[in-house]
N, C-alpha and C positions, 0 to 999 in steps of 0.2 A: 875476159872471155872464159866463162865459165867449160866444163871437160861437156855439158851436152848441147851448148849452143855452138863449138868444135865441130863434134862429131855432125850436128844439124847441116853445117857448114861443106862437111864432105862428103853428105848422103850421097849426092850425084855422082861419084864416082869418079870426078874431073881432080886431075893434077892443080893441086894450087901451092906457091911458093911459101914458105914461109914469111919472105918479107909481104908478101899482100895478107896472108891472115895477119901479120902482127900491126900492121898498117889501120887495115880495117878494125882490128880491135880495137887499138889504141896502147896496144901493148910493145913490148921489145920481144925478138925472135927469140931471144932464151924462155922466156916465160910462153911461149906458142910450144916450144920442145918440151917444156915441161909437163905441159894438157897434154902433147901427143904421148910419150912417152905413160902420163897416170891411164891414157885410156888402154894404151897395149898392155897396161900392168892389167887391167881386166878383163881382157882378152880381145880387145879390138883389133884386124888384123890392119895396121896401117902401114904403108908401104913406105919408102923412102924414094922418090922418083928421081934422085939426082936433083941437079938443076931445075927440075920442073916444080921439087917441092912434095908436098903428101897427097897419097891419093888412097882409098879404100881400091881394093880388087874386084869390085861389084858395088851398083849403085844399091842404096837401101834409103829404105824408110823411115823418118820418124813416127812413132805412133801419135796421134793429134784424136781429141778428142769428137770432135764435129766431124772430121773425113768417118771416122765410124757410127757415130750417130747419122751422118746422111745417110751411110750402106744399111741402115738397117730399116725392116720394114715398120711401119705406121705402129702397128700392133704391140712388137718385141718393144721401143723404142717407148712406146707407152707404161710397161709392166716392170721396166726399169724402177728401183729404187736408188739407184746412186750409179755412175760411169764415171770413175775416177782414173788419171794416169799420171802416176809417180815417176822420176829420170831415176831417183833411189829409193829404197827401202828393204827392211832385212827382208819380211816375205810380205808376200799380199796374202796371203791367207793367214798369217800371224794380226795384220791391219783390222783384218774382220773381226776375227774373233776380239780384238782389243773394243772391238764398238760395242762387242755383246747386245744389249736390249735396242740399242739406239740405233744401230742398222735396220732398213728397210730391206723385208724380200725384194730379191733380185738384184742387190747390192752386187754391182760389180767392180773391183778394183785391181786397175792392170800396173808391170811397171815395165821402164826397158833395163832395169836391173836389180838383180836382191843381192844383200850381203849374205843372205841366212837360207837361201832357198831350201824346201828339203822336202823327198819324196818318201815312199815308205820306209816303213819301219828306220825312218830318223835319220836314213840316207843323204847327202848332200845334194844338192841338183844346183850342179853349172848353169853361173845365170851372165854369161857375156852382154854389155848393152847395145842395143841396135841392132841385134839379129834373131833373134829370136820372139817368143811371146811366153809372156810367163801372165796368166792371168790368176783371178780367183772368185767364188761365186758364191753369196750367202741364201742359200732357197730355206724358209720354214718352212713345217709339215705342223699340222692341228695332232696328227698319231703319232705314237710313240716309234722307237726304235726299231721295234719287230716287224713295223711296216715299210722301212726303209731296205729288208733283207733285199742284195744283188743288186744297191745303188751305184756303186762302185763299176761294175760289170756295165750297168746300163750307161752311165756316163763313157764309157769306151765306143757306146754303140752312137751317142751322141756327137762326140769327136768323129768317128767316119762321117757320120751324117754332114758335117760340116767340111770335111775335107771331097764329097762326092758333090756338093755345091760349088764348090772351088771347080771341078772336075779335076779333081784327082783320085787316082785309084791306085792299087797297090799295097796299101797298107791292111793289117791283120790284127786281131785281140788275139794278147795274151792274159790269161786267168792271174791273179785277177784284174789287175791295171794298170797294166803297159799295151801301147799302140806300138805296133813293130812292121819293120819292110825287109825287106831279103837280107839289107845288110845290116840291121841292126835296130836301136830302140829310137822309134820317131816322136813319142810322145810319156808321157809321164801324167799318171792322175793321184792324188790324194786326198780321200776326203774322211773331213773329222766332225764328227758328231757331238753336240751338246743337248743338254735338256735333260727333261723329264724320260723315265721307261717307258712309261703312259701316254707322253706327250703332253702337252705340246714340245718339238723338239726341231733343233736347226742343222743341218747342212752347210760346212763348209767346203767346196770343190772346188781344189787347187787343180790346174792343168800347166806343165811344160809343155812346150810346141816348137820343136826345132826347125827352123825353118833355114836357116845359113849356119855350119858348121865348118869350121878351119880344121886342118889337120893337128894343129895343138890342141882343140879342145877333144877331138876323139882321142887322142893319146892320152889325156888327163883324166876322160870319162872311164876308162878300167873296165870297160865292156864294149861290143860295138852298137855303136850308135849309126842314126839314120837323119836325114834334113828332106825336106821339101823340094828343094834345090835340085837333089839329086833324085826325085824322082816325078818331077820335070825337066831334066836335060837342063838345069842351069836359068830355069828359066821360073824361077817360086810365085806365087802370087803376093801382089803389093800387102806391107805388113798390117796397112790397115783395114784393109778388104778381108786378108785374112781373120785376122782379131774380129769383124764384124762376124764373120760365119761365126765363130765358134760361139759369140754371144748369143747371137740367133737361135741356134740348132742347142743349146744351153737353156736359153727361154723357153721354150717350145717344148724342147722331151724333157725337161725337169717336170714343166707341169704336165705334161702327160703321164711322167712316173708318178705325179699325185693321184692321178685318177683314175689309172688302169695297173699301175703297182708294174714290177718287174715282167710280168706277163705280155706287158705289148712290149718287149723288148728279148724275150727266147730266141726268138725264128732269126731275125738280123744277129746277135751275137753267134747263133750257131755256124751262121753263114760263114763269115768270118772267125768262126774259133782255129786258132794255128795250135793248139795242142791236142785238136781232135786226132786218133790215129797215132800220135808220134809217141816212141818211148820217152818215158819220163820216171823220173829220181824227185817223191816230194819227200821235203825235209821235214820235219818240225821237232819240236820241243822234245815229243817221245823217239824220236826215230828219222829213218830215211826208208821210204816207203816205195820199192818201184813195180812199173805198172805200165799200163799205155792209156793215154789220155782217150776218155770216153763221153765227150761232150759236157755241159753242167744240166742238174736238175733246174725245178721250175722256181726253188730258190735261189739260184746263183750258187752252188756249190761243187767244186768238181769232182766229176766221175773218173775214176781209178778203175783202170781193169787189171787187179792182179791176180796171179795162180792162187787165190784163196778167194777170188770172186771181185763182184765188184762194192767200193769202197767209196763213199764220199767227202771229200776235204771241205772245210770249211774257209782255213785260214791255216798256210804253210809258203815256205820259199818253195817255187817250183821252177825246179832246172829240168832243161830238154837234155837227158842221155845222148851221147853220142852214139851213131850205130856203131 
């Protein structure tokens, strides 16, 4: 028995002994402790039930490829160039770009874990398997780079999109690509551009999506973070209903940023901008710049209001000052 035909085994949530996994396997209960134990080395939280054997703390999902191809519609389902789902891999968006010419638009390639995950600027991103979604998304564009200005931005607006499908609300953009809730970071985006200046040029759009967070992995996360879970009362949507919205709402406003550019996506980011209003400390190369967050322009760039006027960022870390 392989560490995710295991975990498949303990989606449900139900106490199972070890002599019935090692039984059904066909294995000895030392080598069933051994799968349990590699899966909590990755952060699976498996429980030790006494006498009853292992059990997860909540039932979850395996991701299955057909459960999200049926959730999705006719249309999305059709524009697909590839739905792939790895148990490992260092990143999915590392997989993409390795296929360079020979991926199809709209290649999407999900896993329920990476060795390598990594969010901006080369950051690591905690990839526990079976609780979360770690996807990534290859869109080309015929223009060049200059046209893709605040894609970043608009893909945040595409994530709410798919989390108000769900019916969830709550969640906020942060400039430029973190999805956040009261208590911390719910989502993560990254995306990396190849090609031509001129164009033709591709888009890779890596998203984290936290949907079950244990207390070790926010202690290891070194900021606060946020889950799904928690802002449904414990109660997340199935991981592959989820995964289906984001492909959807992914399909859909990718190619509408093709054809109406950043502009059909201003008024929903404003809506949701959490750094409108608040003091803010931007960092960069030259300096630490403070200010009070004054919405972004029609490029996706943010507005600074400081005592020398107002200022626009392009690309900087930006921390919320404390009052």
């Amino acid at each position: 028995m392989q560490p995710h035909q295991l975990l498949a085994v303990l989606a449900s949530g139900e106490a199972l002994s070890g002599s019935r996994l090692a039984a059904e396997a066909g294995i000895t209960r030392a080598a069933i402790w051994k799968q349990i134990e590699a899966l909590r080395q990755r952060g699976v939280p498996i429980e030790s039930a006494g006498a009853a054997g292992y059990r997860l703390p909540w039932p979850t999902q395996m991701l299955e490829e057909q459960a999200i191809r049926t959730a999705l519609p006719q249309a999305v389902a059709r524009r697909l160039g590839a739905l792939e789902i790895h148990w490992e891999i260092d990143s999915t968006s590392s997989e993409l770009q390795r296929r360079g010419s020979g991926a199809f638009d709209f290649s999407i390639v999900m896993a329920e874990t990476q060795t390598a995950g990594r969010g901006r600027r080369g950051r690591r991103w905690l990839s526990p398997p079976g609780m979360n979604i770690y996807l990534s998304c290859l869109k080309r564009f015929e223009a060049g780079f200059a046209s893709l200005s605040g894609l970043s931005l608009a893909i945040g607006v595409i994530v709410l999109r798919a989390l108000h499908a769900l019916g969830i609300d709550g969640a906020r953009l942060k400039w430029p690509n973190d999805v956040l809730a009261d208590s911390g970071k719910l989502a993560g985006i990254l995306v990396e551009l190849s090609g031509e200046y001129q164009g033709p040029c591709a888009a890779v759009v890596g998203i984290g999506l936290n949907v079950r967070l244990t207390d070790a992995l926010r202690e290891q996360a070194g900021q606060p973070i946020c889950d799904l879970a928690t802002l449904t009362q414990g109660m997340p949507p199935d991981r592959n209903r989820a995964a289906a919205a984001l492909v959807t709402s992914l399909v859909e406003g990718l190619a509408q940023f093709e054809r109406d550019g950043f502009a059909a996506f201003v008024e929903e980011y404003a809506q949701y901008d959490a750094l409108r209003g608040v003091p803010l400390r931007v960092s960069s190369a030259s300096g630490d710049l403070d200010g009070v967050g004054a919405g972004i322009d029609a490029r996706g760039a943010l507005q600074l209001q400081t005592a020398a006027g107002l200022c626009g960022i392009d690309s900087a870390d930006v921390t919320v000052r404390r009052a």
